[in-house]
C-alpha positions as CSV (number, residue, x, y, z in Angstrom):
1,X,-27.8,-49.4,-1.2
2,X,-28.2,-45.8,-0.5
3,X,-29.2,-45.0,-4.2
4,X,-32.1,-47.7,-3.8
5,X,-33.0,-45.9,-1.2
6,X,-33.2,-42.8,-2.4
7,X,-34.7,-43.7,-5.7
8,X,-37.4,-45.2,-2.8
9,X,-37.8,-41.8,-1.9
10,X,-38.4,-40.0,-5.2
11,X,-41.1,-42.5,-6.5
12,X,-42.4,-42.1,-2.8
13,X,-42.6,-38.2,-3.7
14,X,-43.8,-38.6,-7.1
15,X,-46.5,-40.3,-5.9
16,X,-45.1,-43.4,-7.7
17,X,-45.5,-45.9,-4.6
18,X,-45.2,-49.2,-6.1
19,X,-41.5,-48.5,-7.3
20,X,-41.3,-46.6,-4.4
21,X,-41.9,-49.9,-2.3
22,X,-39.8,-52.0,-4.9
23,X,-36.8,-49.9,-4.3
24,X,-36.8,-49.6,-0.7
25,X,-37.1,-53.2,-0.3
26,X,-34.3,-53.8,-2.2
27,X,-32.5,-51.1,-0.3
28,X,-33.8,-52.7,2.8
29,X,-32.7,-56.2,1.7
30,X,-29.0,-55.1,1.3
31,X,-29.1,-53.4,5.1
32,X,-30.2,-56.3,6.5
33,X,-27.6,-58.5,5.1
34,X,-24.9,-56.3,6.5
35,X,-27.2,-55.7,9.9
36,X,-26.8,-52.3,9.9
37,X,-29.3,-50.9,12.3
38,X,-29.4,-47.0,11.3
39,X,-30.0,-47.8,7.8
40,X,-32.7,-50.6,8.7
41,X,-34.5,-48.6,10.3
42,X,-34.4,-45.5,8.1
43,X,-36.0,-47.7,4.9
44,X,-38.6,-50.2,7.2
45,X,-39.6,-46.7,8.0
46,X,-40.1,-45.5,4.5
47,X,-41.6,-48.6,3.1
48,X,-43.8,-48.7,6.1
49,X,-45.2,-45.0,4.7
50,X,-45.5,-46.2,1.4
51,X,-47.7,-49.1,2.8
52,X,-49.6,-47.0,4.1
53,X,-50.3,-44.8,0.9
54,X,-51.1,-48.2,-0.6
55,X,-53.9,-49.2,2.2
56,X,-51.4,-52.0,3.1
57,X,-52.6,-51.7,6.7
58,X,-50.9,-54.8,7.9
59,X,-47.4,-54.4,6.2
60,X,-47.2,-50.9,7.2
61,X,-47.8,-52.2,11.3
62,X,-45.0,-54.9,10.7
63,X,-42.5,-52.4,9.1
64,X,-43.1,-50.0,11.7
65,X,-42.9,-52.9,14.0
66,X,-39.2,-53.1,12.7
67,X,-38.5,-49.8,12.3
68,X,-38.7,-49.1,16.4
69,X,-37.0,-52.7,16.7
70,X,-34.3,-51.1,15.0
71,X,-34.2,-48.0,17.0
72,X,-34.1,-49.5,19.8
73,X,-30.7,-51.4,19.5
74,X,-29.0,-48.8,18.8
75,X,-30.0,-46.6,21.1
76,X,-26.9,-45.7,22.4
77,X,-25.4,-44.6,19.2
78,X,-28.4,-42.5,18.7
79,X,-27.4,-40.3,21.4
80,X,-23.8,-40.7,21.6
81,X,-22.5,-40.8,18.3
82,X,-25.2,-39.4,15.8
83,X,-25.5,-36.0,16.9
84,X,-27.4,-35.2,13.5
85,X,-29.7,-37.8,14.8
86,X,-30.1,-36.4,18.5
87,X,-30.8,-32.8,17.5
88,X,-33.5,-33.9,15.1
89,X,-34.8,-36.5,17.4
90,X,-38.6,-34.7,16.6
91,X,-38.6,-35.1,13.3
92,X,-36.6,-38.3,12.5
93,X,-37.0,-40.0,15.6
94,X,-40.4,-39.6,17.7
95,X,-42.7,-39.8,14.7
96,X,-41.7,-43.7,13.8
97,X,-42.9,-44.6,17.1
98,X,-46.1,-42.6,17.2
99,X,-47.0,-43.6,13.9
100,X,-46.4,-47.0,14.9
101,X,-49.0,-46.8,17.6
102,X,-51.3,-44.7,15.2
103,X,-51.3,-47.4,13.0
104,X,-52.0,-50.2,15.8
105,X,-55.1,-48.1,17.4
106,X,-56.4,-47.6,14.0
107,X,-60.1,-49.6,13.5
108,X,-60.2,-51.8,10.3
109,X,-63.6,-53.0,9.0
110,X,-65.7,-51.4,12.1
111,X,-63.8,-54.0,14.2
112,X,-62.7,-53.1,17.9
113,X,-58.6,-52.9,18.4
114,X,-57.5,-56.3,19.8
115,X,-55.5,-56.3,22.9
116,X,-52.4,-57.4,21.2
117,X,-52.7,-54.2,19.2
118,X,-53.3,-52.3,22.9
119,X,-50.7,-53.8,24.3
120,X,-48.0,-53.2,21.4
121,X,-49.1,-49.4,21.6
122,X,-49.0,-49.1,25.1
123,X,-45.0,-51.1,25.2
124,X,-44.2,-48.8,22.1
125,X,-45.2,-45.4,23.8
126,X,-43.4,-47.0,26.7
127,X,-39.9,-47.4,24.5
128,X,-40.7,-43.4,23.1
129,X,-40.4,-41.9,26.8
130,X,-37.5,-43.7,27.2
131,X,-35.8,-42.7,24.2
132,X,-37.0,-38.9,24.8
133,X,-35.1,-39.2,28.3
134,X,-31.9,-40.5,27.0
135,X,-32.3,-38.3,24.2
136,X,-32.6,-35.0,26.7
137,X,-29.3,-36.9,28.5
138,X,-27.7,-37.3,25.3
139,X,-26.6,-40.7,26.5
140,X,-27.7,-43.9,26.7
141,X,-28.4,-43.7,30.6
142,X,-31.3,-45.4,31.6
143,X,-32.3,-48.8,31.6
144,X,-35.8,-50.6,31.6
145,X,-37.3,-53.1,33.3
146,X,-41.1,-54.4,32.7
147,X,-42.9,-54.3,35.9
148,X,-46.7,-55.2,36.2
149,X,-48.9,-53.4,38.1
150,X,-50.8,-56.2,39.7
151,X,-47.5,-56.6,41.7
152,X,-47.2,-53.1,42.1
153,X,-50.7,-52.1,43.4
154,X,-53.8,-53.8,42.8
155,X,-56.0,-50.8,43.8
156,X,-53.7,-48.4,40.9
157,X,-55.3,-48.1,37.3
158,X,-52.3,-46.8,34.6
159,X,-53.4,-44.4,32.4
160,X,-51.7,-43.6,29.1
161,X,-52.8,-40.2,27.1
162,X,-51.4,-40.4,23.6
163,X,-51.4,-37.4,21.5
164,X,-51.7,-38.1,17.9
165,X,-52.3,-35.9,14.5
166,X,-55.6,-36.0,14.9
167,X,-57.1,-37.8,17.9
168,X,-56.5,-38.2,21.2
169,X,-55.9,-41.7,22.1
170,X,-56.6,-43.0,25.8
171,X,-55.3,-46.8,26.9
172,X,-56.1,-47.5,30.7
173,X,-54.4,-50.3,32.5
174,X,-56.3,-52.1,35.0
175,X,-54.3,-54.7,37.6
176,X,-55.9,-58.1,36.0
177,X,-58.1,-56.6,33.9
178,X,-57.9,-56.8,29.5
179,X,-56.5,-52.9,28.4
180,X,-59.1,-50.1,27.8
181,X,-59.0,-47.9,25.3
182,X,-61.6,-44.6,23.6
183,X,-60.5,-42.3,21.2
184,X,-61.4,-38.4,20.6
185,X,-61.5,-37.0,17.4
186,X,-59.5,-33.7,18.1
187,X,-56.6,-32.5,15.7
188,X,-53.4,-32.2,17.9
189,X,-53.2,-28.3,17.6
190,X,-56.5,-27.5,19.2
191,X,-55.8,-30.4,21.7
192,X,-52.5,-28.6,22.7
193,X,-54.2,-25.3,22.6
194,X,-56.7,-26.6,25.5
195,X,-54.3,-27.8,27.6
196,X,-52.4,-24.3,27.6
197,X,-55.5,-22.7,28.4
198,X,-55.6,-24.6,31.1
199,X,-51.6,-24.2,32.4
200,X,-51.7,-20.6,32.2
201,X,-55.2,-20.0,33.5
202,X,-54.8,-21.7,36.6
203,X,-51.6,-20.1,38.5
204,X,-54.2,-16.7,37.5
205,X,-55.7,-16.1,41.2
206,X,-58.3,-13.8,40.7
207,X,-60.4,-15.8,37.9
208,X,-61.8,-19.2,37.5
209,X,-60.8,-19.6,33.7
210,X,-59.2,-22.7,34.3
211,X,-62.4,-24.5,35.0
212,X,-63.6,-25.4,31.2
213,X,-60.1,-26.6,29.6
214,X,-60.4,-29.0,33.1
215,X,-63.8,-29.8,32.7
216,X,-63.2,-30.6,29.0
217,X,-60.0,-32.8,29.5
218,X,-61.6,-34.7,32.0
219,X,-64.0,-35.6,29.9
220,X,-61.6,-36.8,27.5
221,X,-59.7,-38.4,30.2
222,X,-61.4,-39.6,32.6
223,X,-65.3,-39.8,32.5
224,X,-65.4,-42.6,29.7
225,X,-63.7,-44.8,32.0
226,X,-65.3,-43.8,35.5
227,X,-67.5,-47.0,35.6
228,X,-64.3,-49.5,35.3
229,X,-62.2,-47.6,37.8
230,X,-65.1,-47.9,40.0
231,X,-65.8,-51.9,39.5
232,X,-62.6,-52.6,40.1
233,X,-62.3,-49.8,43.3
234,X,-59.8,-48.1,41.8
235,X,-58.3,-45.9,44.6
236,X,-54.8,-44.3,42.8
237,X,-55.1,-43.3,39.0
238,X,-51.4,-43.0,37.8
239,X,-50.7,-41.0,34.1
240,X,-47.9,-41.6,32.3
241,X,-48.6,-38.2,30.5
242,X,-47.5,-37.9,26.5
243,X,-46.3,-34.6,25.3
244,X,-48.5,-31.1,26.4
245,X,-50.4,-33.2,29.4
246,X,-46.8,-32.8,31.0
247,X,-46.9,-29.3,31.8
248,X,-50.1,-29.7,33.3
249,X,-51.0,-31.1,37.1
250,X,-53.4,-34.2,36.3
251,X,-55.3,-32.8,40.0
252,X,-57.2,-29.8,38.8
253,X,-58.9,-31.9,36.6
254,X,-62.6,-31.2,36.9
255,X,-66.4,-33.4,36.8
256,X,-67.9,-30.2,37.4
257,X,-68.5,-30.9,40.8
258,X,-65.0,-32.0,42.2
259,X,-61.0,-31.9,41.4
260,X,-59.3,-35.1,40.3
261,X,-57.5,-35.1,43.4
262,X,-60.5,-35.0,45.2
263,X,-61.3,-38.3,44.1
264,X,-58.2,-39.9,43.1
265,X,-54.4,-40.3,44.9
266,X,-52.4,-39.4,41.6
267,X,-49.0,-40.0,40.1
268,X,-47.4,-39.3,37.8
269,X,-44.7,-41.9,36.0
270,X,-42.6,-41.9,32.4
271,X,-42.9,-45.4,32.8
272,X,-43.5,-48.3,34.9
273,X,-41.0,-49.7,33.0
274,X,-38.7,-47.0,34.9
275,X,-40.3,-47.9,38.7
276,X,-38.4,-49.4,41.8
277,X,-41.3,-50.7,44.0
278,X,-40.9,-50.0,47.9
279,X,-43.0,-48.7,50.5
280,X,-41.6,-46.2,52.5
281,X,-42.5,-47.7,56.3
282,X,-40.3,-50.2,55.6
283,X,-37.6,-47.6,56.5
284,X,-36.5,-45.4,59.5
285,X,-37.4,-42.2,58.4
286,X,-34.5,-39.7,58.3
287,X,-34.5,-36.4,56.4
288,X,-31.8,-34.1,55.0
289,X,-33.9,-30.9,54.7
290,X,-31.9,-28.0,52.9
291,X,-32.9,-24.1,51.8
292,X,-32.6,-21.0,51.1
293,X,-34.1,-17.6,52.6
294,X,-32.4,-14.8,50.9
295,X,-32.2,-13.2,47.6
296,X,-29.4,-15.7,45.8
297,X,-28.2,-15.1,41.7
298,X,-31.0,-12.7,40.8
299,X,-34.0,-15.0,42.3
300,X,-36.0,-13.7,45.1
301,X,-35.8,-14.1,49.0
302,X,-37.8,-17.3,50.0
303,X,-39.4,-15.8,53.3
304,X,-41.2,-19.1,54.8
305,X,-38.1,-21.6,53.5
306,X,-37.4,-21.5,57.2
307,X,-40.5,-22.3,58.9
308,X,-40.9,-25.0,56.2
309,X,-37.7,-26.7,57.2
310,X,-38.1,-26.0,60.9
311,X,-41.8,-27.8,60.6
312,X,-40.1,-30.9,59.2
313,X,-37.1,-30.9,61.8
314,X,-40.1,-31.0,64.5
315,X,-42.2,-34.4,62.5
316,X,-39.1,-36.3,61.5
317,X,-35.2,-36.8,62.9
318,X,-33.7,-34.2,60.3
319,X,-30.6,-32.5,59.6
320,X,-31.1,-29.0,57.6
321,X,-28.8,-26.9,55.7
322,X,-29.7,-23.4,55.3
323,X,-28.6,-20.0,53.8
324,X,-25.2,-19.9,53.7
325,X,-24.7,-23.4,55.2
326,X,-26.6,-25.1,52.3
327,X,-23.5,-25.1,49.6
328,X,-23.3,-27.5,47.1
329,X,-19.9,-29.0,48.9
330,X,-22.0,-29.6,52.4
331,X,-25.0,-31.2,51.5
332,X,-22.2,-33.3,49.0
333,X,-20.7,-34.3,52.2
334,X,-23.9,-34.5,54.5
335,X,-25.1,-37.1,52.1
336,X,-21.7,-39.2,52.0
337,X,-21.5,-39.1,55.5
338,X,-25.3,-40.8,56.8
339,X,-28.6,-42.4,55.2
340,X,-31.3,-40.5,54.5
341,X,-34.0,-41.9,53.5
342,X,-35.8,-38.3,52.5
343,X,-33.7,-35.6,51.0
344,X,-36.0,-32.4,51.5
345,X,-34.5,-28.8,49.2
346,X,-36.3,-25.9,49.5
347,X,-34.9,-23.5,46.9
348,X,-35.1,-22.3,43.5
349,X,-34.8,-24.4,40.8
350,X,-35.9,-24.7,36.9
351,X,-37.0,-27.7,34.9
352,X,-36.4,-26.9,31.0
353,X,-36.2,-28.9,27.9
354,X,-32.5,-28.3,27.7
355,X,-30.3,-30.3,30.2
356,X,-28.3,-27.4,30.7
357,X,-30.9,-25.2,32.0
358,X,-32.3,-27.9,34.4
359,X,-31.1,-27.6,38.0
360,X,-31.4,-26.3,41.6
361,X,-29.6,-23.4,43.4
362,X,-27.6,-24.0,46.0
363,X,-26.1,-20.5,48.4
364,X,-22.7,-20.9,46.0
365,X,-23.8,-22.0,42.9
366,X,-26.1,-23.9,40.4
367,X,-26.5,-28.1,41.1
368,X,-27.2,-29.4,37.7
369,X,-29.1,-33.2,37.3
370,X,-25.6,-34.8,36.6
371,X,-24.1,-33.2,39.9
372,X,-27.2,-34.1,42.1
373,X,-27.2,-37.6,40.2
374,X,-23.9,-37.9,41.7
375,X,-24.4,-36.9,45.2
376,X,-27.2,-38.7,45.6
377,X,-26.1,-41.9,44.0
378,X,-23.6,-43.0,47.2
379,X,-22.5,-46.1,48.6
380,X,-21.9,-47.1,51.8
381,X,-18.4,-47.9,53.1
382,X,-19.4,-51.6,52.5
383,X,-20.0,-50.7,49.0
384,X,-24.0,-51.2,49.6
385,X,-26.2,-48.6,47.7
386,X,-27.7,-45.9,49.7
387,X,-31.3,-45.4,47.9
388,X,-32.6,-42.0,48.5
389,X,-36.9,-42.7,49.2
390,X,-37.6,-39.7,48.3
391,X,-36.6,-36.4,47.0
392,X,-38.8,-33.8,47.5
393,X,-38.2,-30.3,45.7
394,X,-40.9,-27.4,47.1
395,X,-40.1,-24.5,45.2
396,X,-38.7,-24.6,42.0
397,X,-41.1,-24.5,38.1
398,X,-40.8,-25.6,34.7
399,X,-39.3,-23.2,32.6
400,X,-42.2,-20.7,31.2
401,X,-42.6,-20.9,27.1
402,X,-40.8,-24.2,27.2
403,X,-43.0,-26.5,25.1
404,X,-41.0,-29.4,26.6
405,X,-39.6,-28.2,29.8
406,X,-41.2,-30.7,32.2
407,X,-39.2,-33.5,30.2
408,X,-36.3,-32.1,32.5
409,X,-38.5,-32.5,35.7
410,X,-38.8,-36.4,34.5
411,X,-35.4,-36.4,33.8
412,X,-34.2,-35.2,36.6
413,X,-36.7,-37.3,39.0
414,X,-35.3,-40.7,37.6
415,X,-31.8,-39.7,37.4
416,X,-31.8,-38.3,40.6
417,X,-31.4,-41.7,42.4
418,X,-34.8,-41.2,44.4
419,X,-37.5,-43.4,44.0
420,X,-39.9,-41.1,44.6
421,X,-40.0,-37.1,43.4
422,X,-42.3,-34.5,44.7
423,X,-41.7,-31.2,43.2
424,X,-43.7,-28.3,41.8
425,X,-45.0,-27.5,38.3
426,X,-44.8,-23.8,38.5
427,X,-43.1,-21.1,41.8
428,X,-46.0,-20.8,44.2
429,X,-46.3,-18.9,47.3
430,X,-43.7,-20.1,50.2
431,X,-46.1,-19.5,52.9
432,X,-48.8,-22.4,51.3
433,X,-45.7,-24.1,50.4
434,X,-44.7,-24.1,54.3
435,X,-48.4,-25.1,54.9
436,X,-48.9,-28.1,52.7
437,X,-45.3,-29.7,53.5
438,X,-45.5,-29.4,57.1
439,X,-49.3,-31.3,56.2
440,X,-47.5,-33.6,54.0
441,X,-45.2,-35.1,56.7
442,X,-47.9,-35.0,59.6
443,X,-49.7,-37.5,57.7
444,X,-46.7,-39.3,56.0
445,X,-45.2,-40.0,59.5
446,X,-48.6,-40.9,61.2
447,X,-48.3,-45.2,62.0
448,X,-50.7,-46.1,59.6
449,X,-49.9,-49.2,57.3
450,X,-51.7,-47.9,54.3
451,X,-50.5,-44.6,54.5
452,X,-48.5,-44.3,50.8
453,X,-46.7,-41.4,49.6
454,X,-49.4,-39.9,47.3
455,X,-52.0,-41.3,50.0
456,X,-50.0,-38.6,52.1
457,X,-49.3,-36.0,49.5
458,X,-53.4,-35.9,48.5
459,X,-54.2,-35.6,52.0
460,X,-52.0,-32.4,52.4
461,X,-53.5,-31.1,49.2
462,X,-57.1,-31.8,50.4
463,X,-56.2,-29.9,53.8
464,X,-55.5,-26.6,50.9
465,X,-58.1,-27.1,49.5
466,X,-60.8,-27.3,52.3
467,X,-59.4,-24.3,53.7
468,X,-60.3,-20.6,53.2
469,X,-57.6,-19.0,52.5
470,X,-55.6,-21.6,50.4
471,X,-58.3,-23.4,48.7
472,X,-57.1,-22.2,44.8
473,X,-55.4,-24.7,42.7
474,X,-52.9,-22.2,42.3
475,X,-51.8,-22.9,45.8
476,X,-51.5,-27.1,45.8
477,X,-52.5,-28.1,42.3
478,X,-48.8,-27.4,41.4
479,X,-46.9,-30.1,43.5
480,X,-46.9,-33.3,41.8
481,X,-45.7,-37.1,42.8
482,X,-43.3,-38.8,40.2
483,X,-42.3,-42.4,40.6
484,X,-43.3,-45.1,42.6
485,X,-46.6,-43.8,44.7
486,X,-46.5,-46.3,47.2
């Protein structure tokens, strides 16, 4: 079986693709009648590429098709067991899925891409996210459930950027509504190469660089499908970003006239697939606020941390941890001992491609995702789950020259127990960090029915922004809402 295979290969490299095909289908053949997953998928994958090399367009889809099928039952051993798999998820994972969904949102014979195609591409770029997130886990962790966003929000368009070799693919979900989709014709390099303009422009206080790479990706984003989100009075626009377009905050986003944010309430998800629907004025609000002041393992001194947790005691019942009194081992035991709804840490913390170097600081040490997984994953003495509402972490950044470092903020956002994550993008100034959370909670615990999370969270961003001394994106472009928005 493996020498079919192989011989697949070497016809497939000498260009020889009609023995190339006959040998990895009988390869193929033998795997399937022992159902072994790994090797399935391995030669569906090759005999879908040599489909392709042939124009085969509809065999290619259908081994593809099978190829992800494949990958996804045995998931688990993919992370677990293979390690030679895990650390070359990039090249021997990820690209069967994307090629999958470029071969679905592919045009054959001038014809438009049928929903079923849409749909396929959207589920399949759904599956990748959550296979990126185990992967960065390196166990089989989470688990997926299809939610629709007519029950979620009717007022909520889902929009999915997908970054292929050479075009940027856009499918937009509308509640009710058949998918939309428009491509751009942009090879992924210069794609990627805008969208860093645009991350390291912006945090830059004294220039207004950032304003063509967000011009130009709202174009690409957005624009070709204002007239839909408008018809059907779109009011919340939530990305499930692919790739580069997580490093960036969706907000500063530009028409030439106004912000994204300006327009839009915006979240941002891995996957709806990956949401627990609630509204947060269903609960008593409670919050466990925690932080740190002074200078702790080589960061520096967070001045306004104080103020910032003060503010919140005085909007909300709250119990805070600070300086020395925030250790990992109290707010452990503040969170076993009472329900809170919010959990509220002001400190420093990093969000990198690696799982080790994802976590927050605490006065005594380092709280990595598993450790804060565990702490905030309690039970009751009833053995009832305690859900945390939401998390919100206001001063920590995605570790700089990490191509994939806000894969550990979505990691840590859904394995973090909370259904709900606000944290920051990049370290901004405490003081507007003070400023927009005590905003943030004025209008989050104001007793209005429609008041949502990222309702609340664009408000407090809006104040920034219409003021005069924190009106930069630098300032509030940074925090951004993962999870459910409501």
């Amino acid at each position: 079986m493996h020498t079919l295979g192989i011989l697949g290969h070497l016809y497939e490299q000498q260009q020889q693709w009609s023995l190339g095909q006959k040998y990895t289908e009988q390869a193929l053949e033998l795997a399937q009648r022992i159902n072994e997953p790994e090797l399935i998928y391995q030669w569906q994958w090759q005999l879908g590429r040599l489909l392709v090399l042939q124009n085969n367009h509809t065999g290619a889809i259908a081994s593809y098709s099978e190829a992800v099928n494949a990958l996804e039952s045995l998931r688990s051993d993919l992370v677990v067991t293979n390690l030679d798999v895990q650390y070359s998820f990039r090249d021997s994972v990820e690209p069967v899925y994307r090629e999958l969904v470029r071969l679905l949102l592919q045009p054959q014979d001038e014809r438009s891409i049928s929903q079923a195609n849409l749909r396929q591409a959207r589920d399949t770029m759904e599956s990748l996210q959550l296979a990126e997130l185990n992967n960065f886990f390196r166990e089989a962790c989470l688990d997926a459930t299809p939610t629709s966003i007519e029950r979620l929000d009717p007022k909520a368009a889902v929009i999915y950027p997908i970054i292929l070799r050479e075009r940027l693919e856009v499918i937009v979900n509308l509640p009710e509504k058949p998918l939309l989709h428009y491509s751009t014709p942009i090879d992924r390099t210069e794609l990627e190469g805008v969208i860093a303009h645009l991350r390291q422009t912006i945090p830059i206080r004294s220039r207004r660089k950032f304003y063509q790479p967000a011009r130009q990706l709202y174009n690409w984003l957005i624009r070709p499908a204002l007239k839909d989100l408008a018809k059907n009075d779109i009011e919340t626009l939530v990305f499930i970003p692919d790739g580069a377009f997580r490093n960036i905050p969706m907000a500063v986003l530009h028409d030439g006239e106004q912000y994204l944010i300006e327009q839009y309430n915006l979240a941002l998800t891995p996957g709806l697939q990956l949401l627990a629907p609630r509204r947060l004025e269903e609960l008593k609000l409670k919050t466990l606020a925690a932080g740190l002041t002074e200078e702790r393992a080589g960061f520096a001194p967070l001045d306004y941390v104080q103020i910032e947790l003060e503010d919140i005691k005085e909007q909300i019942e709250s119990t805070v941890l600070l300086d020395r009194g925030f250790t990992k081992q109290a707010l452990q035991e503040k969170l076993e001992s009472s329900n809170f709804p919010i959990v509220h840490i002001a400190t420093h913390g990093q969000f990198s491609s690696l799982l080790e170097e994802t976590f927050l600081l605490a006065w005594d040490s380092r709280i990595d995702i598993r450790q804060l997984d565990s702490m905030l994953h309690q039970t009751t003495a009833s053995g009832r789950y305690k859900a945390i509402e939401l998390l919100v972490l206001s001063a920590c950044e995605t570790a700089t020259g990490d191509k994939w470092a806000a894969l550990g903020l979505a990691g840590m956002a859904v394995r973090a127990g909370a259904r709900t994550t606000i944290a920051t993008l990049w370290s901004v100034q405490d003081r507007s960090t003070a400023v927009l959370m005590n905003n943030f909670y004025q209008h989050i615990t104001k007793p209005q029915v429609d008041m949502s999370k990222t309702k609340a969270l664009r408000k407090a961003q809006l104040d920034l922004i219409n003021s005069v001394k924190y009106n930069h994106p630098l300032y509030w472009a940074p925090f951004i809402l993962l999870g459910n928005w409501l």
